[in-house]
C-alpha positions, -999 to 999 in steps of 0.1 A, spaced: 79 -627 -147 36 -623 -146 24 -598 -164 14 -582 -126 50 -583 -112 58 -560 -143 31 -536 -139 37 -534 -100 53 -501 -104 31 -474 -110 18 -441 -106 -3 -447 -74 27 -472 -60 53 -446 -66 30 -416 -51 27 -440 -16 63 -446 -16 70 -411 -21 46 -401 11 65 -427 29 103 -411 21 86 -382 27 78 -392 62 119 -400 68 130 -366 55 102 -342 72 90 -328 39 52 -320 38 42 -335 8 18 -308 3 2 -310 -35 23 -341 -51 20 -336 -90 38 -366 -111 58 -349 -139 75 -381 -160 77 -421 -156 102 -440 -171 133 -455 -148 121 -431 -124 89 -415 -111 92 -380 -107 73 -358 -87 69 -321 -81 57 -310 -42 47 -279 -27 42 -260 -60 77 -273 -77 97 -261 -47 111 -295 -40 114 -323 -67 114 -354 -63 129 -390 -79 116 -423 -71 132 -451 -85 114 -474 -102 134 -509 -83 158 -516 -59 186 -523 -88 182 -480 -96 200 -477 -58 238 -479 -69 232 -457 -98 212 -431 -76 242 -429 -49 264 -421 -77 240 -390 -87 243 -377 -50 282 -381 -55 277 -366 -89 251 -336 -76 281 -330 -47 310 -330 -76 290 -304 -96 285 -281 -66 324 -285 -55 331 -272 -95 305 -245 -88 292 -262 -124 248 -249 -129 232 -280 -125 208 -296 -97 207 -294 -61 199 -317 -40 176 -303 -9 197 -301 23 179 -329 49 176 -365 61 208 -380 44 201 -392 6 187 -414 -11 161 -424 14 154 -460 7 117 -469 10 111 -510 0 142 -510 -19 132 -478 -41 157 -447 -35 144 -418 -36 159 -381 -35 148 -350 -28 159 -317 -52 156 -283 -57 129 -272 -80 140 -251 -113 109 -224 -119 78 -242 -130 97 -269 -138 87 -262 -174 111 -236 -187 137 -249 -210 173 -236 -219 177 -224 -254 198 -251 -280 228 -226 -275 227 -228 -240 227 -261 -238 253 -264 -262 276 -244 -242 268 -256 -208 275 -296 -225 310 -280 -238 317 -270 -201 306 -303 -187 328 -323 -213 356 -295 -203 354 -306 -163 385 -330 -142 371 -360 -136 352 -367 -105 373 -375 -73 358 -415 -76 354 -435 -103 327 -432 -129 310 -463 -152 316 -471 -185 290 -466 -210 271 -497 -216 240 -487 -235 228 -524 -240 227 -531 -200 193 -520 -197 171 -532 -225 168 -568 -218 154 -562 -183 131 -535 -192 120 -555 -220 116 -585 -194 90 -560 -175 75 -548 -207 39 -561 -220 42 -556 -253 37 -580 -281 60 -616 -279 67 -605 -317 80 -567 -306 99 -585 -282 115 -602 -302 126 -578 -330 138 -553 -299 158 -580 -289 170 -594 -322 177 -555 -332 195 -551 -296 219 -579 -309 223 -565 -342 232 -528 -329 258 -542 -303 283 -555 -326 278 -524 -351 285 -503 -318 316 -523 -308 327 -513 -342 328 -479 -340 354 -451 -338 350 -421 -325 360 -381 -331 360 -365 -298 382 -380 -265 366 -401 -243 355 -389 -207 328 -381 -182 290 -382 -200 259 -368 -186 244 -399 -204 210 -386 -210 216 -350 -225 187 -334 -240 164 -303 -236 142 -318 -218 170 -316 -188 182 -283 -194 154 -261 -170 161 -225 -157 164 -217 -123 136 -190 -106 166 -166 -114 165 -175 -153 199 -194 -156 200 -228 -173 210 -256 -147 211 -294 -159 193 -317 -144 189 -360 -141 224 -368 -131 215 -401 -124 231 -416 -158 267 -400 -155 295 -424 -168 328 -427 -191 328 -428 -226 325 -411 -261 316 -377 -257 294 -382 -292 268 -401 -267 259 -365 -253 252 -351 -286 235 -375 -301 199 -364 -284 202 -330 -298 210 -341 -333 180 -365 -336 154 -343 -319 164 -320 -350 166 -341 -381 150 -374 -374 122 -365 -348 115 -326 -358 118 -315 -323 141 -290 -332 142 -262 -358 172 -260 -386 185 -225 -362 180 -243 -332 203 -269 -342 227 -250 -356 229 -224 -322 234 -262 -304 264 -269 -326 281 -234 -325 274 -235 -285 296 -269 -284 319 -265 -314 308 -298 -333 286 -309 -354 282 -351 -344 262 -352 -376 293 -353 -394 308 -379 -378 308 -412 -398 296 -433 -368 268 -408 -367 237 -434 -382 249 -461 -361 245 -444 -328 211 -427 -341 204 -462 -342 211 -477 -308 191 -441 -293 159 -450 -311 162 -487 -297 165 -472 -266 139 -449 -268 114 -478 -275 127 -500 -245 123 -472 -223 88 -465 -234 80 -497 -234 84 -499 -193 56 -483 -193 27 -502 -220 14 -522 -192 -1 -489 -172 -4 -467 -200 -29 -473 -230 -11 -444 -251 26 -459 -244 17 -494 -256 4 -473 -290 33 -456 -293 57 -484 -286 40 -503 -313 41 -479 -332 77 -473 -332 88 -510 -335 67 -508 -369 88 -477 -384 122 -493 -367 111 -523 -385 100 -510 -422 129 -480 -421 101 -453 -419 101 -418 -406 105 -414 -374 84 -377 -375 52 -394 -357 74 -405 -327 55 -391 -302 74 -375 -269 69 -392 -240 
């Protein structure tokens, strides 16, 4: 792959194909703001009123049908998380990208608090299953292809990969606390927002699957003591909203572990386009490498 087949998706190419779904449902994309990158491009129209996904290839489209099954599950169980925005039928497929259309939460910048979050991931974990079959979690699926698209260095390409290898057989390993059953995937502040009313609703249900529920608490857990994210109270309000403290779990390091690899492979989509990710990718495969702190991670 040339370095300008992996840099093909970016800001401006997501914005067009965005206008161009936008076209299909009969949304006015009136004052398009991009909010995040990473396996999806996500914008914000008509003053956060509608929010929008783009993903970032064709290979995001099974996973994004699942999150409209997903978002249509959660209503059904009346559980607060994302709506999608009643229109065209979704995803709207534009060049092989999906994209959906959601309801916007506030400003879009208005966070639930840890305990809330805690509780609301207790209530998720305490759900049936969904009437149609969910993934396993595979956490190693993605990071040779979005280290394929990656420019970084050949030599941080190389550890990443080397340290992918490494984690996998440590992961197979494992055995876990908590019963195994539906996951969120990607559970973290960042996609607990409130609602113009106030309530916490989760949102980015594209990564649902099966598997250990300690995958769902991990974020939490490192934001606090390996990234700083999160104060000592804030943690603890997080762990008395769930009921268990994943910290204390003796598979606890070696999940920690196969996050941060993540964390770098998903930043490191974006090091082609963005000066300040290809920094911080770097430097996160030098503290990954040398068993620094991981308090100058950077979020992203």
């Amino acid at each position: 792959m040339t370095t300008s087949e992996r840099t093909a998706f970016d800001a401006d190419a997501a914005e067009k194909i965005l206008r161009r779904a936008c076209a299909v449902a009969d949304v006015d994309p009136d004052g398009i703001e991009m909010l995040r990158f990473g396996d999806h491009a996500v914008f914000r129209i008509d003053g956060g009123r509608i929010v929008s996904r783009v993903g970032r290839s064709p290979d995001r489209l099974q996973s994004v049908r699942q999150e409209v099954g997903v978002a249509g599950w959660l209503t059904a169980e009346s559980y607060p998380a994302a709506r999608l925005v009643t229109m065209a039928e979704q995803p709207i497929v534009v060049e092989g990208h999906p994209v959906t259309f959601w309801e916007g939460l506030a400003d879009g910048d208005t966070y639930a608090s840890t305990r809330e979050m805690g509780e609301l991931l207790r209530r998720l974990h305490e759900l049936k299953p969904p009437p149609f079959p969910l993934p396993p979690l595979r956490p190693f699926d993605k990071v040779a292809k979005r280290l394929e698209r990656a420019v970084i260095s050949d030599g941080g390409r190389a550890y990443l990969t080397a340290r992918a290898g490494e984690l996998a057989d440590a992961y197979d390993r494992l055995s876990y606390a908590l019963p195994a059953g539906p996951l969120h995937g990607d559970f973290n502040v960042g996609n607990v927002l409130r609602d113009s009313a106030g309530h916490p609703k989760v949102i980015d249900l594209d990564g649902f699957v099966t598997g250990p529920r300690e995958w769902d608490l991990m974020q939490t857990a490192m934001y606090y003591d390996s990234f700083g994210w999160h104060t000592e109270d804030e943690y603890a309000d997080f762990v008395a909203g769930y009921g268990f403290d994943v910290r204390e779990w003796s598979g606890y390091t070696v999940l920690r572990s196969v996050r941060e690899l993540l964390m770098v492979t998903w930043l490191s989509q974006n090091a082609g386009a963005n000066p300040q990710a290809a920094e911080e990718v770097e430097k996160r495969v030098e503290s990954l490498r040398s068993g620094g702190s991981r308090r100058d991670w950077a979020p992203f």
